[in-house]
Predicted model as a PDB file, atoms N, CA, C, CB and O in Angstrom, pLDDT in the B-factor column:
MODEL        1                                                                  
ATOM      1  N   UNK A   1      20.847  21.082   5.716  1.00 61.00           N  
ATOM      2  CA  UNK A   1      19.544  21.146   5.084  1.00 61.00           C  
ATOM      3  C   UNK A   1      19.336  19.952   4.171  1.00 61.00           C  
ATOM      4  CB  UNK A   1      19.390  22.443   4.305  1.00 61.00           C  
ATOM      5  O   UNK A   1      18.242  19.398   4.071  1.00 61.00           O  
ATOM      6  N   UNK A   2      20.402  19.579   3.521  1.00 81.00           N  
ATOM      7  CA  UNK A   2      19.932  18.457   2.443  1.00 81.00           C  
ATOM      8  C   UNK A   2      19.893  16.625   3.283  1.00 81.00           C  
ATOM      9  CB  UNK A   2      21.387  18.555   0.900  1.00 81.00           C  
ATOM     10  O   UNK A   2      19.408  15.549   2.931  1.00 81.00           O  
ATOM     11  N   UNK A   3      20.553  17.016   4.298  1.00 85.00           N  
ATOM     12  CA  UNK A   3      20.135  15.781   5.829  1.00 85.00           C  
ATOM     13  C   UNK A   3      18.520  15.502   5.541  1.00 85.00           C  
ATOM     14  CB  UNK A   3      20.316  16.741   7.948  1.00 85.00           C  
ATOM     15  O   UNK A   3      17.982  14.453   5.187  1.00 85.00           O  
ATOM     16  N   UNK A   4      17.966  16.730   5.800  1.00 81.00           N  
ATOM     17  CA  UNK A   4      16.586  17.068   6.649  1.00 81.00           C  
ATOM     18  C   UNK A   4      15.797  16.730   4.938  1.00 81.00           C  
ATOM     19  CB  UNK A   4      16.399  19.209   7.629  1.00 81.00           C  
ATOM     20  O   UNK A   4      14.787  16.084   4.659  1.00 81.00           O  
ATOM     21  N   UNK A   5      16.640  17.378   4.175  1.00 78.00           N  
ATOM     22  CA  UNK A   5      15.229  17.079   2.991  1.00 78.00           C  
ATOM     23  C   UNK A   5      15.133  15.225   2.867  1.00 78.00           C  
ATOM     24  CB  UNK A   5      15.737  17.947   0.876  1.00 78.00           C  
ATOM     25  O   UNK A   5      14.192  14.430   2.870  1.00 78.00           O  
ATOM     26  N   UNK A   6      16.377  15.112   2.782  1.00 82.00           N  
ATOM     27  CA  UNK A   6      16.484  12.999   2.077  1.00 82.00           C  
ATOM     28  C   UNK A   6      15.926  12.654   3.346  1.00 82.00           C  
ATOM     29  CB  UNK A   6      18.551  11.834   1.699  1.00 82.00           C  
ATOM     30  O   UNK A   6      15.609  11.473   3.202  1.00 82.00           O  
ATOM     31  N   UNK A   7      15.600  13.030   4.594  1.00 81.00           N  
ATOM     32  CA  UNK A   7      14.759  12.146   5.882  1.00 81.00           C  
ATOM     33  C   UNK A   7      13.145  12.413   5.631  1.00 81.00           C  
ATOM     34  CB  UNK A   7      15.225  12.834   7.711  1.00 81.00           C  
ATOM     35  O   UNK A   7      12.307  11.516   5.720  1.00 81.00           O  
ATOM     36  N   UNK A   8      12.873  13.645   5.338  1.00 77.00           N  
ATOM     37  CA  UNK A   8      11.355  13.882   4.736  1.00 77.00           C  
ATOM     38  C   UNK A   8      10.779  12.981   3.178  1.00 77.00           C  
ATOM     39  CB  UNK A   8      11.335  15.681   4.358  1.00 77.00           C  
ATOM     40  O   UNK A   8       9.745  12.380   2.888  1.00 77.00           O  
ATOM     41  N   UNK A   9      11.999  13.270   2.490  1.00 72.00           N  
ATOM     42  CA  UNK A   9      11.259  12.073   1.181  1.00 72.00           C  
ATOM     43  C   UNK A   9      11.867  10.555   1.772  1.00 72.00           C  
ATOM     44  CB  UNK A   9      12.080  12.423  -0.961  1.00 72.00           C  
ATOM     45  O   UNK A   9      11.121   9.597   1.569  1.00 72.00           O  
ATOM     46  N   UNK A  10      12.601  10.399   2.175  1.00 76.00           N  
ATOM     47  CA  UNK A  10      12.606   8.826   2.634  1.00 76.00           C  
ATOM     48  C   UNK A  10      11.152   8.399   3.780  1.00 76.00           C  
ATOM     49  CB  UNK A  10      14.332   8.557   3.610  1.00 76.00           C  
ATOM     50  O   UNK A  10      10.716   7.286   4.073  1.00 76.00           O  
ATOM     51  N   UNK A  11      10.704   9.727   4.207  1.00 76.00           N  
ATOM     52  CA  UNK A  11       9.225   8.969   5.272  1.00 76.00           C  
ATOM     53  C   UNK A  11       8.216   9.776   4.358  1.00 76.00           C  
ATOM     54  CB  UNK A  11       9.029   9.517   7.512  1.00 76.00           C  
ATOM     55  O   UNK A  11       7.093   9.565   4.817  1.00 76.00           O  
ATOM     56  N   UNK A  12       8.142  10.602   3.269  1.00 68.00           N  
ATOM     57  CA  UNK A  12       6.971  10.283   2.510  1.00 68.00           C  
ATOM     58  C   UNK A  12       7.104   9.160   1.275  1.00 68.00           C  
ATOM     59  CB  UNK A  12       6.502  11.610   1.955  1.00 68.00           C  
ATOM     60  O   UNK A  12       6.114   9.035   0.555  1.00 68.00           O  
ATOM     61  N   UNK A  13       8.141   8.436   1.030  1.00 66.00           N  
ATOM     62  CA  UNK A  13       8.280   7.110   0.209  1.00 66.00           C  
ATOM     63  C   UNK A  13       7.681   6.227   0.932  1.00 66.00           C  
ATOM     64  CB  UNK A  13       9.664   6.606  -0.115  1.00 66.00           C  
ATOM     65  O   UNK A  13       6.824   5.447   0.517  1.00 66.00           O  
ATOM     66  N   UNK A  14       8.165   6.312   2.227  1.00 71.00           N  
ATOM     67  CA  UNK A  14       7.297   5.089   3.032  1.00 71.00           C  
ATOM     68  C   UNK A  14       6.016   5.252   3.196  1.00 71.00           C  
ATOM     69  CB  UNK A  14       7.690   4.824   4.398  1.00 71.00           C  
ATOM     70  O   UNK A  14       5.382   4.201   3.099  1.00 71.00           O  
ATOM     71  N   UNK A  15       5.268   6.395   3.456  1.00 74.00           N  
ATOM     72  CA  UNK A  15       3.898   6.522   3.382  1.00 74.00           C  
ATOM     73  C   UNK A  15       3.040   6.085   1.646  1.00 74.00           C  
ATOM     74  CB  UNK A  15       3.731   8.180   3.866  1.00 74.00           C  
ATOM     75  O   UNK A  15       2.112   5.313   1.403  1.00 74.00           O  
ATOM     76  N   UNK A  16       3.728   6.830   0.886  1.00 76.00           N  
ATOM     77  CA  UNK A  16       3.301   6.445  -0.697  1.00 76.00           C  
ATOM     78  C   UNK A  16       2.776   5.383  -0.901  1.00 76.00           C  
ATOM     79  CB  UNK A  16       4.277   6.366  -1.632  1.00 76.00           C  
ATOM     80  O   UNK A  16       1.564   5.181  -0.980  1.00 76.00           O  
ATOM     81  N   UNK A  17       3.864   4.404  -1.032  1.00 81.00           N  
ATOM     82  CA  UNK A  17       3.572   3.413  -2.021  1.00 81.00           C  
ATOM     83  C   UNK A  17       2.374   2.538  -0.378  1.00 81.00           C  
ATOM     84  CB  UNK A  17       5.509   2.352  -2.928  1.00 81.00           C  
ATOM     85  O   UNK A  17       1.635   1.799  -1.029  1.00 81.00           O  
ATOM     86  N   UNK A  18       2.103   2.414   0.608  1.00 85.00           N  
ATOM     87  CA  UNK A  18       1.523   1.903   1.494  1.00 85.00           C  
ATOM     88  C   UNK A  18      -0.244   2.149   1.101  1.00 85.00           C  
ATOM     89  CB  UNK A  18       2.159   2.525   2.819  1.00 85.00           C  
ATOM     90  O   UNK A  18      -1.118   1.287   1.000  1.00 85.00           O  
ATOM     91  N   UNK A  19      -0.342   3.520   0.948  1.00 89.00           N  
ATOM     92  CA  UNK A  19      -1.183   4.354   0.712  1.00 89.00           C  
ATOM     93  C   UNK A  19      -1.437   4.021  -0.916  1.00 89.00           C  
ATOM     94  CB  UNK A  19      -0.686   5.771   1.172  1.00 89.00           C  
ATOM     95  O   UNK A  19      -2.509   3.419  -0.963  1.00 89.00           O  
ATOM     96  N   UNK A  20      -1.056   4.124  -1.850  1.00 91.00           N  
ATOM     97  CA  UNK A  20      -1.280   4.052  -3.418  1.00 91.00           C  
ATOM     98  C   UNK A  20      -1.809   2.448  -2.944  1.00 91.00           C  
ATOM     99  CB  UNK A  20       0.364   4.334  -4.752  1.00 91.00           C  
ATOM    100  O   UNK A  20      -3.019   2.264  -3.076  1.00 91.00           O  
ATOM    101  N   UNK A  21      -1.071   1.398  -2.460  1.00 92.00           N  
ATOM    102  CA  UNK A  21      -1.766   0.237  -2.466  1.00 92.00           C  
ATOM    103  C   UNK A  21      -2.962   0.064  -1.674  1.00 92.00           C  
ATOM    104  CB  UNK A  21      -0.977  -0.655  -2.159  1.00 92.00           C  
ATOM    105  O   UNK A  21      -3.502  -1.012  -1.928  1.00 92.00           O  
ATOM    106  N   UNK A  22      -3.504   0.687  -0.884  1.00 95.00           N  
ATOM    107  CA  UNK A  22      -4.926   0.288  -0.073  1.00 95.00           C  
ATOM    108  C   UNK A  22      -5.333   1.304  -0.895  1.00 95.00           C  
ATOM    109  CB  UNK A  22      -5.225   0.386   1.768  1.00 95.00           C  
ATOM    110  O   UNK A  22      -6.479   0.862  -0.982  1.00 95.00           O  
ATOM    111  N   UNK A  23      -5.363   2.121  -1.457  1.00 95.00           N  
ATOM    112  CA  UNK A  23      -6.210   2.464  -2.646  1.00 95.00           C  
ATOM    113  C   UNK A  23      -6.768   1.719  -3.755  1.00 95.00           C  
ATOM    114  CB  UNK A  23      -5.652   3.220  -3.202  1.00 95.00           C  
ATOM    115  O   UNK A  23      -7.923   1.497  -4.119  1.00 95.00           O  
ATOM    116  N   UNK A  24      -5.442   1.346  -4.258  1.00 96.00           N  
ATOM    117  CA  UNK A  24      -6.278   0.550  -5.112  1.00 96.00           C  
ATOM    118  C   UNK A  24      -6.729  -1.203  -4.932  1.00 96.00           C  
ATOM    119  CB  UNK A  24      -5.552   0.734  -6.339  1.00 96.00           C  
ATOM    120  O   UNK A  24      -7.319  -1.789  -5.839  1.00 96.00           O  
ATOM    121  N   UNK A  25      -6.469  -1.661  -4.055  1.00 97.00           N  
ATOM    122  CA  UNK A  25      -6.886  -2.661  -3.553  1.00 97.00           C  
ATOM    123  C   UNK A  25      -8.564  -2.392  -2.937  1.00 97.00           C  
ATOM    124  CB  UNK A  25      -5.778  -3.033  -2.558  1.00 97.00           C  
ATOM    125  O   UNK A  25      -9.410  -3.277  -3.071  1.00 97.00           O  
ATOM    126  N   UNK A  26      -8.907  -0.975  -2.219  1.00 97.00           N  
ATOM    127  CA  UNK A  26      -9.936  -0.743  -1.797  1.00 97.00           C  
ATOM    128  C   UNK A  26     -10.718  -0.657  -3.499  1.00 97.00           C  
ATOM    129  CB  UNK A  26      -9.848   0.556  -0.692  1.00 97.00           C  
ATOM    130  O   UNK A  26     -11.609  -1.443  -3.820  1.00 97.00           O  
ATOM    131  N   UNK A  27     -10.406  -0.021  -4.049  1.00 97.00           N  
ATOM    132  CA  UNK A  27     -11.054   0.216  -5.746  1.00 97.00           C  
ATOM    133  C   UNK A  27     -11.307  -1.115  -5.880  1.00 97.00           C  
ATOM    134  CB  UNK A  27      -9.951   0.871  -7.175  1.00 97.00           C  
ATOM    135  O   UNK A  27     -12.488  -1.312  -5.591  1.00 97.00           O  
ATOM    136  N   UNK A  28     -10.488  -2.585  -6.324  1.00 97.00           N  
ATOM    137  CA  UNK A  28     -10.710  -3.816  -6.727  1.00 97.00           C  
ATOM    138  C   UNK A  28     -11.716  -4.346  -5.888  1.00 97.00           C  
ATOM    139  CB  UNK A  28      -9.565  -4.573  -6.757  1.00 97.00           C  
ATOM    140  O   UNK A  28     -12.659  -5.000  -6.333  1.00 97.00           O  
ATOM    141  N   UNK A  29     -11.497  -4.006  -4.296  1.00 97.00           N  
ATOM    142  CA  UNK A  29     -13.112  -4.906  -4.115  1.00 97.00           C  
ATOM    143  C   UNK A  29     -14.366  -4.115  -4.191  1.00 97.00           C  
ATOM    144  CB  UNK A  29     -13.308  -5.641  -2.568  1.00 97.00           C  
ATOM    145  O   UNK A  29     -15.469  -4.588  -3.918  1.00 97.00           O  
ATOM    146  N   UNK A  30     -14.195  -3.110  -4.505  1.00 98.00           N  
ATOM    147  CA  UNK A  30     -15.471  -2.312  -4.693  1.00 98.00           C  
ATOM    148  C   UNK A  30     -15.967  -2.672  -6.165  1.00 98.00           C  
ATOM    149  CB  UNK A  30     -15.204  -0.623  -4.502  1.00 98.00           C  
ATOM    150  O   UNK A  30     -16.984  -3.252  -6.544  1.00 98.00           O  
ATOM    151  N   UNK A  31     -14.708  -2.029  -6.980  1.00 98.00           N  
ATOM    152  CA  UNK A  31     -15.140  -2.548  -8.508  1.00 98.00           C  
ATOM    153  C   UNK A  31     -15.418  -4.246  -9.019  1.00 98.00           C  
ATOM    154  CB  UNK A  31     -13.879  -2.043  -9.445  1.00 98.00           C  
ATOM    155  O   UNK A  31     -16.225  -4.879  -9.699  1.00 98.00           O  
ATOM    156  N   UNK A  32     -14.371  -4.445  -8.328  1.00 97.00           N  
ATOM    157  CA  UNK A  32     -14.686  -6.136  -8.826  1.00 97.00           C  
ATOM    158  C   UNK A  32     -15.347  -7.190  -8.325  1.00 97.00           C  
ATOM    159  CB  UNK A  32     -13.708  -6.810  -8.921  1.00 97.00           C  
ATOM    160  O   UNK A  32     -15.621  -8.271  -8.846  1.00 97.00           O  
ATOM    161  N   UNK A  33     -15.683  -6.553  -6.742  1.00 98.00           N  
ATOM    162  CA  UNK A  33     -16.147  -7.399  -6.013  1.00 98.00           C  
ATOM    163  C   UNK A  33     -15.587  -8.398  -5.259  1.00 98.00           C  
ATOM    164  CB  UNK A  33     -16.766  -7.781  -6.551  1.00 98.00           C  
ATOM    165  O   UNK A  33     -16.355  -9.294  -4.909  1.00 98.00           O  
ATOM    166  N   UNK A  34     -14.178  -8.482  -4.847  1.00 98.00           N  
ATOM    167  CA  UNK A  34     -13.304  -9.500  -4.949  1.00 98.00           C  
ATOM    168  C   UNK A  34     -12.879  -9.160  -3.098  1.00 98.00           C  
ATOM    169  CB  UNK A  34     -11.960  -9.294  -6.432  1.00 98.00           C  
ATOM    170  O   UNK A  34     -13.063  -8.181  -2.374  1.00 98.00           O  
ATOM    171  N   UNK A  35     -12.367 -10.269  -2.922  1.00 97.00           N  
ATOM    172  CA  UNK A  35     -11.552 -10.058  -1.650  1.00 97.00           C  
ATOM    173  C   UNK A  35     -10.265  -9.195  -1.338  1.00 97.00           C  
ATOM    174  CB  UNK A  35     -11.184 -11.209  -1.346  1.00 97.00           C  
ATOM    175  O   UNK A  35      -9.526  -8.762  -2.222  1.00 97.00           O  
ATOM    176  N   UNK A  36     -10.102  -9.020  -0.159  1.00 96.00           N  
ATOM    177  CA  UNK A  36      -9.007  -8.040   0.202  1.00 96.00           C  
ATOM    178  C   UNK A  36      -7.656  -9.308  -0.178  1.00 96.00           C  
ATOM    179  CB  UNK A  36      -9.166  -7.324   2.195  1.00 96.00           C  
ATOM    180  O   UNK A  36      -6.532  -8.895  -0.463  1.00 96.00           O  
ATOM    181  N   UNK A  37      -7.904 -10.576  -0.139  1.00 96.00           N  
ATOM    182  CA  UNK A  37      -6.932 -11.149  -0.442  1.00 96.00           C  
ATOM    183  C   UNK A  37      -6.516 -11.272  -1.811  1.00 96.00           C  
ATOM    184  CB  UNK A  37      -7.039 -12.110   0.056  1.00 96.00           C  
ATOM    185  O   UNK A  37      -5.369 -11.192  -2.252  1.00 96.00           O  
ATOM    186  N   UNK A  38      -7.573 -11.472  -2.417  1.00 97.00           N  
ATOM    187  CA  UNK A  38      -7.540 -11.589  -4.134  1.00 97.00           C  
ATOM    188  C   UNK A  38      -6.932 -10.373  -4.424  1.00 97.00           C  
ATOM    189  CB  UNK A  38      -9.086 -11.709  -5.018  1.00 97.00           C  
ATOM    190  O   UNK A  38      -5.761 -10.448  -4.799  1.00 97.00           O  
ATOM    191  N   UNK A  39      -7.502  -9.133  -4.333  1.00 97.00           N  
ATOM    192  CA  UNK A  39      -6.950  -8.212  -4.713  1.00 97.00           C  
ATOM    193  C   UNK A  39      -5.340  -8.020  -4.757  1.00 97.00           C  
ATOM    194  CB  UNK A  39      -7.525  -7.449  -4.103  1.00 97.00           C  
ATOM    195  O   UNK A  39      -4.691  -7.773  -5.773  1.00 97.00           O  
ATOM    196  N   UNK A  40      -4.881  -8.169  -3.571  1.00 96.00           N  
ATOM    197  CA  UNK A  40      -3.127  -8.447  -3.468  1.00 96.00           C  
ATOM    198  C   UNK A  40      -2.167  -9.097  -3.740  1.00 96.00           C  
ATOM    199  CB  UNK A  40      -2.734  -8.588  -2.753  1.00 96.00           C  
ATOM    200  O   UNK A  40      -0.944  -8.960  -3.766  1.00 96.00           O  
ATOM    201  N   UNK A  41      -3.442 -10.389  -4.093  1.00 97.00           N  
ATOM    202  CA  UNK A  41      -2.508 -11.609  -5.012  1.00 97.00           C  
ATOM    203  C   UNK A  41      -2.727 -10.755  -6.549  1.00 97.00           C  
ATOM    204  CB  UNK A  41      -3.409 -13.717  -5.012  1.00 97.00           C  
ATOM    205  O   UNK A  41      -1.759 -10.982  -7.274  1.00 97.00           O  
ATOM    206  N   UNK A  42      -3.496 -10.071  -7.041  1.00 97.00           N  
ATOM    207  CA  UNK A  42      -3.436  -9.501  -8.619  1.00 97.00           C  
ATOM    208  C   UNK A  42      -2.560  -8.271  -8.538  1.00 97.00           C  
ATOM    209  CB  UNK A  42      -5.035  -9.033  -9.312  1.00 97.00           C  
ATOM    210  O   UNK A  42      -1.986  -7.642  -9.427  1.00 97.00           O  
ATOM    211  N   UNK A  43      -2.612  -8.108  -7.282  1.00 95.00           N  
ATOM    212  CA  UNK A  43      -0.778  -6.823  -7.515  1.00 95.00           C  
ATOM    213  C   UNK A  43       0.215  -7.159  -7.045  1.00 95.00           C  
ATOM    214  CB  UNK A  43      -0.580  -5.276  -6.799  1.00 95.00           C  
ATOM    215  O   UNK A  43       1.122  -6.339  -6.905  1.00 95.00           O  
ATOM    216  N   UNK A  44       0.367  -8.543  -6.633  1.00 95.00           N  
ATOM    217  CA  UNK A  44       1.330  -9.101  -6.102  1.00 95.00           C  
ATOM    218  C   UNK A  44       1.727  -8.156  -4.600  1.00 95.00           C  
ATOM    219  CB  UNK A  44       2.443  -9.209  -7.273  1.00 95.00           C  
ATOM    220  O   UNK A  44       2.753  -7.490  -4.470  1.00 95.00           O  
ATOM    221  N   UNK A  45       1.236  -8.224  -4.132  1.00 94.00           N  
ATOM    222  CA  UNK A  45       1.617  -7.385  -2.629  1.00 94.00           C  
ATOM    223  C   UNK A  45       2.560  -8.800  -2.059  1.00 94.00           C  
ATOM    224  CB  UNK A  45      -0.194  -6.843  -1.308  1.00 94.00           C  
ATOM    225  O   UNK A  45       2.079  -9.932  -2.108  1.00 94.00           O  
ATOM    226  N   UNK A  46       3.982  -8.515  -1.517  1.00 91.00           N  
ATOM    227  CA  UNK A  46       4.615  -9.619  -1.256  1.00 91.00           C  
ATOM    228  C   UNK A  46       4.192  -9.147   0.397  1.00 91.00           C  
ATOM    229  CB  UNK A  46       6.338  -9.828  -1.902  1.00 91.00           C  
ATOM    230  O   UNK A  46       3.734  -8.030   0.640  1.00 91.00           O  
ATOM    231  N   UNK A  47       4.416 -10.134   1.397  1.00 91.00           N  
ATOM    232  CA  UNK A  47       4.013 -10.625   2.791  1.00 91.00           C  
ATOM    233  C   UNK A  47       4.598  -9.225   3.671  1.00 91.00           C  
ATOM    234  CB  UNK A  47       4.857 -12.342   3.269  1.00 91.00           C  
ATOM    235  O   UNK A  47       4.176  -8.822   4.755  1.00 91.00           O  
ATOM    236  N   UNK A  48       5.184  -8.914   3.224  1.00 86.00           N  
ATOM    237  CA  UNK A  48       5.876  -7.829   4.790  1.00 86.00           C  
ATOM    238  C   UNK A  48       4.471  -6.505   4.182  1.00 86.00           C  
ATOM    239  CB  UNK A  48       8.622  -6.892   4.585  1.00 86.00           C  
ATOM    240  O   UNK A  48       3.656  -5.943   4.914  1.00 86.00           O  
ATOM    241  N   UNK A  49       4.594  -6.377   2.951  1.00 88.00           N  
ATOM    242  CA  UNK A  49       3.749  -4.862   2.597  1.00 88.00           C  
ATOM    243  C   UNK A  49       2.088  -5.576   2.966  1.00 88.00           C  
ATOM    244  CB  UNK A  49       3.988  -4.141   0.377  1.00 88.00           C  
ATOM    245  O   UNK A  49       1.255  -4.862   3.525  1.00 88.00           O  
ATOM    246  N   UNK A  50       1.771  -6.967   2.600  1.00 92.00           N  
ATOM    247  CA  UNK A  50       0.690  -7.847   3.033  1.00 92.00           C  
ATOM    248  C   UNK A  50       0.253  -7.319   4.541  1.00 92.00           C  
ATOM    249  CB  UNK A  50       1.219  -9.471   3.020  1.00 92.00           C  
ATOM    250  O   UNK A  50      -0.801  -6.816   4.930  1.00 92.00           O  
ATOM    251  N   UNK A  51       1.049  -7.523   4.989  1.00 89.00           N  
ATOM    252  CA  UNK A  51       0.104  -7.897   6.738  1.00 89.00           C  
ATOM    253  C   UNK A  51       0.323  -6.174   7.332  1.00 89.00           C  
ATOM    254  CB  UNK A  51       1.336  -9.590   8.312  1.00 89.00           C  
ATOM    255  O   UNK A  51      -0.273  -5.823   8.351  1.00 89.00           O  
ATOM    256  N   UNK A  52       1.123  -5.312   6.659  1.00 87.00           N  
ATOM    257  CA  UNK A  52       0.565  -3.807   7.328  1.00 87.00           C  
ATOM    258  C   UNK A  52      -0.555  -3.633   6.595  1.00 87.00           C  
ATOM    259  CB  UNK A  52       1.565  -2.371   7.179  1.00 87.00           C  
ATOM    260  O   UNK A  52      -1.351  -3.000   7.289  1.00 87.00           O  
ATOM    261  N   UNK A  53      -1.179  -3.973   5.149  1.00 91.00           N  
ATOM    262  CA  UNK A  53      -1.916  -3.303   4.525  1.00 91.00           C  
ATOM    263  C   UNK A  53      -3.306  -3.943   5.345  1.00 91.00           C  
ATOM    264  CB  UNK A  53      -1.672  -3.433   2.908  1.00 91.00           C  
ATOM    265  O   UNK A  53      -4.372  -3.427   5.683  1.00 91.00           O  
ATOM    266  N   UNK A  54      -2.734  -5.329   5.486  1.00 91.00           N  
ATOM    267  CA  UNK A  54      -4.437  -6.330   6.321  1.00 91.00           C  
ATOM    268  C   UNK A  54      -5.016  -5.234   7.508  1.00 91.00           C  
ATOM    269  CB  UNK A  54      -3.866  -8.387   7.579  1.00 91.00           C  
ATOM    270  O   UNK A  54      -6.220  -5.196   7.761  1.00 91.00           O  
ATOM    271  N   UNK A  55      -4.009  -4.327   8.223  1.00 90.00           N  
ATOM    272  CA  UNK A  55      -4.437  -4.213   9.179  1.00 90.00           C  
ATOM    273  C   UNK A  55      -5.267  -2.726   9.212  1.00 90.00           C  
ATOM    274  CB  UNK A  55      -3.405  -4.499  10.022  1.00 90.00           C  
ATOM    275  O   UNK A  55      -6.138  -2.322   9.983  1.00 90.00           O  
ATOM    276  N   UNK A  56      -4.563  -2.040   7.943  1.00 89.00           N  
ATOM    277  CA  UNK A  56      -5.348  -0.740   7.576  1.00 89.00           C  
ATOM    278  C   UNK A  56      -6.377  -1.076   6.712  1.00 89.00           C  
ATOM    279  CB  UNK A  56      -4.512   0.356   6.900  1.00 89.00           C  
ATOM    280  O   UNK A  56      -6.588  -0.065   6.043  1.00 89.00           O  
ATOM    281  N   UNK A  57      -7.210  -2.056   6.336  1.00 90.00           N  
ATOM    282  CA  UNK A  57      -8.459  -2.347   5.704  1.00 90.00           C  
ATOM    283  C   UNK A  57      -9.697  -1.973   6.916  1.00 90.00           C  
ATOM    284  CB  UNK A  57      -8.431  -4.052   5.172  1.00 90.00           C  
ATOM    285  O   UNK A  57     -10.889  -2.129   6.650  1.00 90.00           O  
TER     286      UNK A  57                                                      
ENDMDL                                                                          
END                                                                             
């Protein structure tokens, strides 16, 4: 049983933080008006979390 729980929070960690960031990246260009790129350079989104998030915009 404790297999099965650390495989369920290790694939909702991976969903999280993916999800918390096109949130608030979607918030910055709404609120600020700004690009999907700008936005990721002001949270620092580094290149691997970059190009899955480009593709869920």
């Amino acid at each position: 049983m404790g297999e099965a729980v650390e495989k369920y929070a290790e694939k909702y960690a991976e969903n999280v933080r993916p999800n918390s960031l096109l949130d608030s990246i979607k918030k910055m260009m709404t609120n600020l008006k700004i690009e999907a790129d700008q936005a990721m350079n002001v949270l620092e989104v580094d290149d691997s979390d970059r190009a899955i998030l480009q593709k869920r915009l």
